[in-house]
KESEMI-69499 format. One record per residue (C-alpha): residue in one letter; x, y, z. Coordinates in nm, 3 decimals. Example, Ala and Ser with C-alpha at 12.3 -4.5 7.8 and 13.67 -1.06 7.14 Angstrom:
BEGIN
pt residu:A | px:1.230 | py:-0.450 | pz:0.780;
pt residu:S | px:1.367 | py:-0.106 | pz:0.714;
***
This chain:
BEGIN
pt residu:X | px:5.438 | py:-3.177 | pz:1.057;
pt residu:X | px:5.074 | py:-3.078 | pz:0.940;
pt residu:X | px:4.943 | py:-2.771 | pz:0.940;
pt residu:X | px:4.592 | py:-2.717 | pz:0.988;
pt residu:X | px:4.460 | py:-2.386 | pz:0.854;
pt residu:X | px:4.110 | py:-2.238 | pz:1.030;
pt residu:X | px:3.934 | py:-1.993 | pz:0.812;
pt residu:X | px:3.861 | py:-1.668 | pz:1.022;
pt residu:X | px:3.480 | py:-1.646 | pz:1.099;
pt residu:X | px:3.292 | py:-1.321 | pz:0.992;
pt residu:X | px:3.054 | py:-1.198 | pz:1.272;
pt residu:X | px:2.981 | py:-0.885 | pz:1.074;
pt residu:X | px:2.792 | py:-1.111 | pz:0.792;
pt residu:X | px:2.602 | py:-1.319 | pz:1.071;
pt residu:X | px:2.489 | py:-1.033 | pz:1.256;
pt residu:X | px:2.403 | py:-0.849 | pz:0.905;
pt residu:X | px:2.178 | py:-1.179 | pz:0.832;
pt residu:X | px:1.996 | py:-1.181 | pz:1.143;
pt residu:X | px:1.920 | py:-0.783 | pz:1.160;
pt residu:X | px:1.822 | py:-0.795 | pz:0.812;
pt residu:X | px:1.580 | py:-1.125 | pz:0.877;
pt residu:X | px:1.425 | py:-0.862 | pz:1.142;
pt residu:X | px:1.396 | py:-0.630 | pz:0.883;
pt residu:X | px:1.216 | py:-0.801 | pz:0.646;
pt residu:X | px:0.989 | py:-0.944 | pz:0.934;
pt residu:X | px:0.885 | py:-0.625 | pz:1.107;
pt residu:X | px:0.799 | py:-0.431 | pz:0.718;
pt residu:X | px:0.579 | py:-0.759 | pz:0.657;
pt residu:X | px:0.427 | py:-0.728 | pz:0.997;
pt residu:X | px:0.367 | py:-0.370 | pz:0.970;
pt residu:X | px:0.232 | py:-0.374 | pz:0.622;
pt residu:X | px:-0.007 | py:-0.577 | pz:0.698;
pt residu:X | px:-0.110 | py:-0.431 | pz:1.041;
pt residu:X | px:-0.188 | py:-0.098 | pz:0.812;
pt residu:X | px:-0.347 | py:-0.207 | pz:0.512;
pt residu:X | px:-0.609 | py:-0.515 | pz:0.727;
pt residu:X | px:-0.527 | py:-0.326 | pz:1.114;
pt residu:X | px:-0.603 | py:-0.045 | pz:1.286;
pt residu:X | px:-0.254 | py:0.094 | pz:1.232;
pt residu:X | px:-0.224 | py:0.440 | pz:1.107;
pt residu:X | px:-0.001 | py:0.570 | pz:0.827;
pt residu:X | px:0.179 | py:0.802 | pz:1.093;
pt residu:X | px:0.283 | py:0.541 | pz:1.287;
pt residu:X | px:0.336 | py:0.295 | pz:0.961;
pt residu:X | px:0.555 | py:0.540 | pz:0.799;
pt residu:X | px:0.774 | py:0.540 | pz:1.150;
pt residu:X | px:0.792 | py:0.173 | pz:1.163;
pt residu:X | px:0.868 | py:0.119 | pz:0.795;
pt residu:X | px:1.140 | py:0.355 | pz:0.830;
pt residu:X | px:1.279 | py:0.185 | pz:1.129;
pt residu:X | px:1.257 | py:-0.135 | pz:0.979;
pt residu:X | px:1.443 | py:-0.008 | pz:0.631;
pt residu:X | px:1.697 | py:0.149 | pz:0.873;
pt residu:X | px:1.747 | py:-0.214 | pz:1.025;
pt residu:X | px:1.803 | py:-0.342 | pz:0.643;
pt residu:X | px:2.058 | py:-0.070 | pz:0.550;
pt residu:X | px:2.276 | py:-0.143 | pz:0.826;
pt residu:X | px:2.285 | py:-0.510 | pz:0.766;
pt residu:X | px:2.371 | py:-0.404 | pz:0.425;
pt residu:X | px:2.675 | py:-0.235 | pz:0.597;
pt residu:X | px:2.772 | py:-0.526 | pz:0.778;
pt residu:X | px:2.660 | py:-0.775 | pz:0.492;
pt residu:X | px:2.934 | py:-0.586 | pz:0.279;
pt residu:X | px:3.183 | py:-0.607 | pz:0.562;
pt residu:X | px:3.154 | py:-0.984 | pz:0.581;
pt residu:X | px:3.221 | py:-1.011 | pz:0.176;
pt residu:X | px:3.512 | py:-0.821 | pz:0.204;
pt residu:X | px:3.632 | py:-1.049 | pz:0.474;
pt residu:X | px:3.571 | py:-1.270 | pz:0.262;
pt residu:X | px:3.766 | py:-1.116 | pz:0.003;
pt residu:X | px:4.063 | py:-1.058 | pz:0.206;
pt residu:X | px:4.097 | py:-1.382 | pz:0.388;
pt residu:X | px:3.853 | py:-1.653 | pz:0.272;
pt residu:X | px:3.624 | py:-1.574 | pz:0.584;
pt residu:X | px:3.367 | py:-1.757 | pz:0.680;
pt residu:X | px:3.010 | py:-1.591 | pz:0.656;
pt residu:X | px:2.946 | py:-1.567 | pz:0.242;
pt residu:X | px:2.674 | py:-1.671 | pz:0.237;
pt residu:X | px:2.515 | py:-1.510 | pz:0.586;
pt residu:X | px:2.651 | py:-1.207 | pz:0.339;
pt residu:X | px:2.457 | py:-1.291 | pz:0.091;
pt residu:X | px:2.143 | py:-1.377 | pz:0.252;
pt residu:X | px:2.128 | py:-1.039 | pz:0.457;
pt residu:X | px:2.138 | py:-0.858 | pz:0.079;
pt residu:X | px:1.793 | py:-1.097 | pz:-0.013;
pt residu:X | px:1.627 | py:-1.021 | pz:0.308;
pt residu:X | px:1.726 | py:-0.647 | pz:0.272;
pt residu:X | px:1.586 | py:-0.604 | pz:-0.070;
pt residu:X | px:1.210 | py:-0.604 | pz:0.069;
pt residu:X | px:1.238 | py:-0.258 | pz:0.318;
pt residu:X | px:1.453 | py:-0.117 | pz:0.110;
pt residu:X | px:1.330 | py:-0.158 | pz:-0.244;
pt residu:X | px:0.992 | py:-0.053 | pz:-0.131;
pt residu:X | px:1.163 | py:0.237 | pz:0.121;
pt residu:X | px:1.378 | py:0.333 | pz:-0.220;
pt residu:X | px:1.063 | py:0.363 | pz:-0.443;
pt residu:X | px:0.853 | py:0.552 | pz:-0.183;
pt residu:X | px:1.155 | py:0.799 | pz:-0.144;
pt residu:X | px:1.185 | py:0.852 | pz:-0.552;
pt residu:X | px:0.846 | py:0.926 | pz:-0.562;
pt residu:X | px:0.842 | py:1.166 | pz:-0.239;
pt residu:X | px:1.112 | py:1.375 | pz:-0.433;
pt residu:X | px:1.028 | py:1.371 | pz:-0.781;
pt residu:X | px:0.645 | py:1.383 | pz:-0.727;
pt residu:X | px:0.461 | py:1.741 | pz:-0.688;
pt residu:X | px:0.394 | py:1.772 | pz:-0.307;
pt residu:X | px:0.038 | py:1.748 | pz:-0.310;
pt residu:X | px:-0.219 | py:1.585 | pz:-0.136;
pt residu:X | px:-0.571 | py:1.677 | pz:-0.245;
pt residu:X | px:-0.616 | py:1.660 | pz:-0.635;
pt residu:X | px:-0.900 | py:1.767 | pz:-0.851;
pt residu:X | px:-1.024 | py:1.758 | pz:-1.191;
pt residu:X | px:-1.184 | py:2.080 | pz:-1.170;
pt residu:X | px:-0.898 | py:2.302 | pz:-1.041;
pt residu:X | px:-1.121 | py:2.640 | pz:-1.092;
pt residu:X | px:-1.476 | py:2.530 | pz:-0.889;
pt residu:X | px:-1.371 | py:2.167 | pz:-0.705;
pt residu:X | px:-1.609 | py:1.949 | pz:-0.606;
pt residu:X | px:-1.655 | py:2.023 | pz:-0.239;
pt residu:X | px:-1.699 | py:1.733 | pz:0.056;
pt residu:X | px:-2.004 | py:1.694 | pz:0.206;
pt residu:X | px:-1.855 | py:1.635 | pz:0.568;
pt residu:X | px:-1.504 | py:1.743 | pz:0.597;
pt residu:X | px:-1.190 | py:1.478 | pz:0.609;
pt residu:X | px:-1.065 | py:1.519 | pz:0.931;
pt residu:X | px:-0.785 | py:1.274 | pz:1.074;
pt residu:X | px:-0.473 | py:1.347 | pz:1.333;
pt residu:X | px:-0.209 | py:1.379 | pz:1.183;
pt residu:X | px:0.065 | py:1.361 | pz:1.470;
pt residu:X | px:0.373 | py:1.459 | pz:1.351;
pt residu:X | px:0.255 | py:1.507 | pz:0.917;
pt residu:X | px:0.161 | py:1.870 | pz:0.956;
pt residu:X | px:0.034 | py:1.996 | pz:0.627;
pt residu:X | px:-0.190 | py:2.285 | pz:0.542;
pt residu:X | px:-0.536 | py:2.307 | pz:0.617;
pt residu:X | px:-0.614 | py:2.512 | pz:0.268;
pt residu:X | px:-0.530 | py:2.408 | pz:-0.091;
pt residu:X | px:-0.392 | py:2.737 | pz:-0.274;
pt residu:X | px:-0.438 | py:2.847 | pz:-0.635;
pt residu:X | px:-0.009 | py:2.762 | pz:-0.588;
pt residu:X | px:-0.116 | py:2.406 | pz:-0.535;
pt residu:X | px:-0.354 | py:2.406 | pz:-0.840;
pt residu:X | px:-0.109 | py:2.525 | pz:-1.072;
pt residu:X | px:0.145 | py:2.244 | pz:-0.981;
pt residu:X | px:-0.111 | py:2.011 | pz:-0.983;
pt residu:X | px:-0.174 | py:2.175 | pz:-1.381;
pt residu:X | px:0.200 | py:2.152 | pz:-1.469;
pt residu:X | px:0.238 | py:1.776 | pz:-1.340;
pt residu:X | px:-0.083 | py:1.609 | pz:-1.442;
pt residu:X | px:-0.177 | py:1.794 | pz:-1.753;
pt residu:X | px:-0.439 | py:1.515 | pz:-1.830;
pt residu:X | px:-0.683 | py:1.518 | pz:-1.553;
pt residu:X | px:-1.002 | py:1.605 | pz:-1.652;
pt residu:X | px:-1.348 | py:1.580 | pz:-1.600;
pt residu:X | px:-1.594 | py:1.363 | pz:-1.835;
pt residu:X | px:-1.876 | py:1.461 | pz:-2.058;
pt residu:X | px:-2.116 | py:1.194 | pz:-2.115;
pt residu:X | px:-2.374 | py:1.197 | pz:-2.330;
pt residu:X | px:-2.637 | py:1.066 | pz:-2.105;
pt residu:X | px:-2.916 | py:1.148 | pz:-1.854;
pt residu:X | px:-2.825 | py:1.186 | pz:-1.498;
pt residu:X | px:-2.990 | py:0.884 | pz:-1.372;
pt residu:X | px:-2.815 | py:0.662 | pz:-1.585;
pt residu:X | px:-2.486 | py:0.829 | pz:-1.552;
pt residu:X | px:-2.563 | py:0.818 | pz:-1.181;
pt residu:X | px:-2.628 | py:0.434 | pz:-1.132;
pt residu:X | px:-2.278 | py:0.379 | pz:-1.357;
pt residu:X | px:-2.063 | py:0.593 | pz:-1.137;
pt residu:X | px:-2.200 | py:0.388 | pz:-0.802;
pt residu:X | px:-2.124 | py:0.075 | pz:-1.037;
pt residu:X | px:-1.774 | py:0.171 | pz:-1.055;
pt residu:X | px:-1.707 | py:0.310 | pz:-0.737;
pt residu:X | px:-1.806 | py:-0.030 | pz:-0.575;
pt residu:X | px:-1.612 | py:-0.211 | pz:-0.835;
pt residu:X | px:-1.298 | py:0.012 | pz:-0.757;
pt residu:X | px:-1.320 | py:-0.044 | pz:-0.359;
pt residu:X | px:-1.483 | py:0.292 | pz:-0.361;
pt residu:X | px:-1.705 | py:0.281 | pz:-0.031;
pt residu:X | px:-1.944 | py:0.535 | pz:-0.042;
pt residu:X | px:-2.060 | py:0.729 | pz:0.291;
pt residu:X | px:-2.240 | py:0.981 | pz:0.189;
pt residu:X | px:-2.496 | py:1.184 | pz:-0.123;
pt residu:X | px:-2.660 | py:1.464 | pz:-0.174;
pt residu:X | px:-2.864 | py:1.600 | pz:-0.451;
pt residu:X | px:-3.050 | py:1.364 | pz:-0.537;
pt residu:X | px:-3.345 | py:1.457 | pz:-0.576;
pt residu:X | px:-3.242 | py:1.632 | pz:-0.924;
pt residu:X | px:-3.235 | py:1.236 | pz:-1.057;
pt residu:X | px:-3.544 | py:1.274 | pz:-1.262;
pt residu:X | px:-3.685 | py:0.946 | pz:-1.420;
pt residu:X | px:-3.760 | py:0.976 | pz:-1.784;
pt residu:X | px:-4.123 | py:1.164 | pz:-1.808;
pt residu:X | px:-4.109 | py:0.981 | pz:-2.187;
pt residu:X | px:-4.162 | py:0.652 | pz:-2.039;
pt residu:X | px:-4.431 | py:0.800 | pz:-1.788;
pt residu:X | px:-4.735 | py:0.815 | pz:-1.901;
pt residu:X | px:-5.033 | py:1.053 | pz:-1.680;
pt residu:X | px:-5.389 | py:1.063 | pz:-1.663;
pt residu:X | px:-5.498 | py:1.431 | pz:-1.550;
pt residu:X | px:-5.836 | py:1.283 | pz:-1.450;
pt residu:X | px:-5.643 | py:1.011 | pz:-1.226;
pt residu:X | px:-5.421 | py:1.289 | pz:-1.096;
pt residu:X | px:-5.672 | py:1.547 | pz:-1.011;
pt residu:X | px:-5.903 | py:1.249 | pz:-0.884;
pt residu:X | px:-5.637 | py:1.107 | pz:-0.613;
pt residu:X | px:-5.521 | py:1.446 | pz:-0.515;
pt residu:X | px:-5.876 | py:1.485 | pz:-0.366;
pt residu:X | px:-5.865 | py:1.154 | pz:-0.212;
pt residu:X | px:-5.557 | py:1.240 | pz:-0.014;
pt residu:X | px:-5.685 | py:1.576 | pz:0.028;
pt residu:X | px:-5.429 | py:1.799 | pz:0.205;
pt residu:X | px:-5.063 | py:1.653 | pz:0.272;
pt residu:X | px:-4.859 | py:1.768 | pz:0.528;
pt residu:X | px:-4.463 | py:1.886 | pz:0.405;
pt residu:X | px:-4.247 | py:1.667 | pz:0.584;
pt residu:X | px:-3.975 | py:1.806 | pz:0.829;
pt residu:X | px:-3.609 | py:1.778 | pz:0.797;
pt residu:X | px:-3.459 | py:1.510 | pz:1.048;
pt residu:X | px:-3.215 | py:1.650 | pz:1.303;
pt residu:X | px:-2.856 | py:1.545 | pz:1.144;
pt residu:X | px:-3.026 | py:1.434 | pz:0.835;
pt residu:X | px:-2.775 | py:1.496 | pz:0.546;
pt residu:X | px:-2.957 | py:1.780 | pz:0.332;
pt residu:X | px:-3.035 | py:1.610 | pz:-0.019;
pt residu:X | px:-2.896 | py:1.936 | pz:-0.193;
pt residu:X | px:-2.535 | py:2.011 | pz:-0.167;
pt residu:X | px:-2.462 | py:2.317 | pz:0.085;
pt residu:X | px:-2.171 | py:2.435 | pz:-0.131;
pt residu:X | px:-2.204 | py:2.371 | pz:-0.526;
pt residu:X | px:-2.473 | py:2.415 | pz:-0.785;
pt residu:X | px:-2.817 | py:2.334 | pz:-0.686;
pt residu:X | px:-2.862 | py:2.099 | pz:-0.956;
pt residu:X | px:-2.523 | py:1.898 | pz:-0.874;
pt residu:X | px:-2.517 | py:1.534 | pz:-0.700;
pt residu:X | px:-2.252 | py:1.468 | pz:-0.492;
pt residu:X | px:-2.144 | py:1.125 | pz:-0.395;
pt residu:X | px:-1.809 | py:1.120 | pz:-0.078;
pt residu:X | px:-1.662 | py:0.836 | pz:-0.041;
pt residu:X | px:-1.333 | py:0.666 | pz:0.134;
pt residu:X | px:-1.080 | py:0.476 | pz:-0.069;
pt residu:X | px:-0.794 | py:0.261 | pz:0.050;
pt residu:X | px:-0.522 | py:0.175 | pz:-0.169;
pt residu:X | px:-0.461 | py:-0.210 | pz:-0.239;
pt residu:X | px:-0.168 | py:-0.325 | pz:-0.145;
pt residu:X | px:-0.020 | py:-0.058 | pz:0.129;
pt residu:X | px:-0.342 | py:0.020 | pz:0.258;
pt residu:X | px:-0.314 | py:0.450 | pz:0.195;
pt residu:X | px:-0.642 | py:0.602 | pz:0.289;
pt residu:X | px:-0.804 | py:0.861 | pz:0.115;
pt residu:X | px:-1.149 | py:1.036 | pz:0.064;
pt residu:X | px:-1.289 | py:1.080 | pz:-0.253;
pt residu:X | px:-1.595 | py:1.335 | pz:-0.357;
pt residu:X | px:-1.763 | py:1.256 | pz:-0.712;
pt residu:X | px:-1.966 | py:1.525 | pz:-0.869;
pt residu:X | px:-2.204 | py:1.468 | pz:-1.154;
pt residu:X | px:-2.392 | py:1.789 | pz:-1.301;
pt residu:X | px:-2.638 | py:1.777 | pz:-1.571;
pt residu:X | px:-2.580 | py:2.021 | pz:-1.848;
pt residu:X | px:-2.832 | py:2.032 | pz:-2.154;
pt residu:X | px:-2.828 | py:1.655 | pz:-2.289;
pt residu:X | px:-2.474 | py:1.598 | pz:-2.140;
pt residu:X | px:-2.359 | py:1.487 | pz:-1.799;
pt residu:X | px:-2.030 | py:1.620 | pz:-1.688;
pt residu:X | px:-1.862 | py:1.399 | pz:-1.434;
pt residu:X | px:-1.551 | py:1.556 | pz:-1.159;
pt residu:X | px:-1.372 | py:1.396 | pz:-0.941;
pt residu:X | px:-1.174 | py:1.501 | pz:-0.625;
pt residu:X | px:-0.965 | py:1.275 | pz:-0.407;
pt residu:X | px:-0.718 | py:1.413 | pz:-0.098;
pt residu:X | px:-0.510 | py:1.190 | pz:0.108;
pt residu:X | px:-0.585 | py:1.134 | pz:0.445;
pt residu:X | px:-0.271 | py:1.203 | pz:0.594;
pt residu:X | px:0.024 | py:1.356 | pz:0.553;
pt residu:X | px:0.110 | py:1.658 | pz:0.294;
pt residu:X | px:0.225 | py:1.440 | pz:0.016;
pt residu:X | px:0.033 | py:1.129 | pz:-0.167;
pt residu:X | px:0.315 | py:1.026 | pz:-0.380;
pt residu:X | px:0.125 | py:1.052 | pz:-0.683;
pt residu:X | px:-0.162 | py:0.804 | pz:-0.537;
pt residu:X | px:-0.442 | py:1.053 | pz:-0.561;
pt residu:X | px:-0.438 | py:1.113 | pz:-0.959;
pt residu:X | px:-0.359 | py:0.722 | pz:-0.997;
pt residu:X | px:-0.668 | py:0.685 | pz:-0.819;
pt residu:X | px:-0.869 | py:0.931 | pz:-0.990;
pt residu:X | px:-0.705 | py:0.872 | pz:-1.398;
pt residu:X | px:-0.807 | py:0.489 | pz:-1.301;
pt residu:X | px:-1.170 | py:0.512 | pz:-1.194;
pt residu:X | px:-1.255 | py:0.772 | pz:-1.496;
pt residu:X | px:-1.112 | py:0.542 | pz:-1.708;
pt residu:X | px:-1.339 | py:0.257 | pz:-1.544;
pt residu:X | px:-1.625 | py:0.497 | pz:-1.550;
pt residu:X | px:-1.530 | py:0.542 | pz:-1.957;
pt residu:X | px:-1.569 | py:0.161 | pz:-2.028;
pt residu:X | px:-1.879 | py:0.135 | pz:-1.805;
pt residu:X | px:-2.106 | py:0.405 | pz:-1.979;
pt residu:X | px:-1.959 | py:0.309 | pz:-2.326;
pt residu:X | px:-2.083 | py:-0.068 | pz:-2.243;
pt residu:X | px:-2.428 | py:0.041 | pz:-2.125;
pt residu:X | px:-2.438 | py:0.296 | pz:-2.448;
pt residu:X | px:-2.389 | py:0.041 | pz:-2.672;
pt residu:X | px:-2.665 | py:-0.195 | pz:-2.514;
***
């Protein structure tokens, strides 16, 4: 008489394999709808975590089905084993966001001026649903923002304004740095060495044109001095988006002449939420270190 043995069949690695396929499909799908949609990072962060959720409890069941498999040869190995690769997505990304969460100061608004920051032209202003933070940023926050990222510093070129000016838009384009707003500029001064004036000409048109009327400010105009800084700064705001996750933050860049020097500060705060996970000085050590190679290249021209 033959016997015929039937290997048991392990539904706990074919259900881990299918809820971790929907895992991995949902992150992809909501990545993407928040770094190229109109998705917001409050709503991102609750359907990331939903979605890494989904991958560690096929996990669960993945090791279930290998210890089925273990035990009694049952079939579903390699269901098993395909839940784990399909799991690694949410949750490697979920497991890096979390060590940085923890072991990263809980800031969001960084400076390389800690004493006098740069201040924004208009505000940052988003909803932030359920990421309550605080509205202020306390000499508290400046000192851990001191202790953690010693380095970050403002720049000291040795340059005029104008130039130092055209390579900060330069870099700020070339960064994804989308500007939306200036102000002082009117203290970029062309060179008066490379200007040269004839009084007679001068005098001469100025009683052509006889007497010219002082233009009014435009209602909602953006004044072209700051309203909170040093009257000779220049302020450029911008909005920043980080490349792969899509994080959005706003960005103010503050350039002040000071005797044959230019002195160059940065400020960036996220958008939302009370923590960047370290984005904001990534973003603001890279760009000053783009900044560095693009006035050292136009020095040495």
């Amino acid at each position: 008489m033959t016997i015929q043995y039937e290997r048991p069949v392990s539904h706990a690695a074919h259900w881990a394999r299918r809820l971790a396929l929907f895992s991995c499909v949902l992150f992809v799908a909501v990545v993407l709808s928040h770094r190229f949609g109109p998705l917001t990072t409050p709503h991102f962060l609750v359907l990331a975590g939903f979605a890494a959720a989904m991958a560690a409890l096929a996990v669960l069941l993945a090791a279930l089905g290998l210890a089925r498999l273990w035990q009694v040869g049952a079939r579903g190995g390699k269901a098993a084993l395909a839940a784990l690769l399909f799991s690694l997505l949410p949750l490697g990304i979920s497991g890096a966001a979390a060590y940085a969460y923890f072991y990263r100061p809980p800031l969001y608004d960084v400076t390389t001026d800690m004493i006098a920051p740069p201040p924004w032209l208009v505000e940052p202003a988003a909803r932030q649903d359920w990421l309550p933070r605080a509205g202020v940023v306390t000499a508290r926050d400046r000192e851990v923002q001191l202790q953690a990222y010693p380095a970050l510093s403002g720049r000291r070129y040795e340059g005029a304004l104008d130039r130092v000016y055209e390579g900060a838009r330069k870099v700020a384009a070339a960064y994804g740095i989308t500007i939306t707003g200036e102000a002082g500029l009117d203290n970029i001064l062309a060179d008066l060495e490379d200007l040269v004036v004839d009084p007679s000409k001068v005098a001469r048109s100025q009683e052509d044109l006889g007497e010219v009327p002082i233009p009014e400010t435009r209602p909602g105009a953006i004044p072209t001095s700051p309203a909170i800084g040093g009257s000779g700064d220049v302020l450029l705001q911008g909005e920043w988006r980080s490349p792969l996750f899509g994080f959005r933050f706003d960005v103010v860049i503050r350039l002040r002449e000071e005797a044959e020097t230019t002195l160059v500060d940065m400020r960036a705060a996220s958008r939302y939420g009370p923590h960047d996970l370290g984005i904001g000085a990534g973003l603001v050590e890279g760009y000053l270190k783009a900044l560095d190679a693009e006035l050292l290249g136009i020095a040495g021209d």
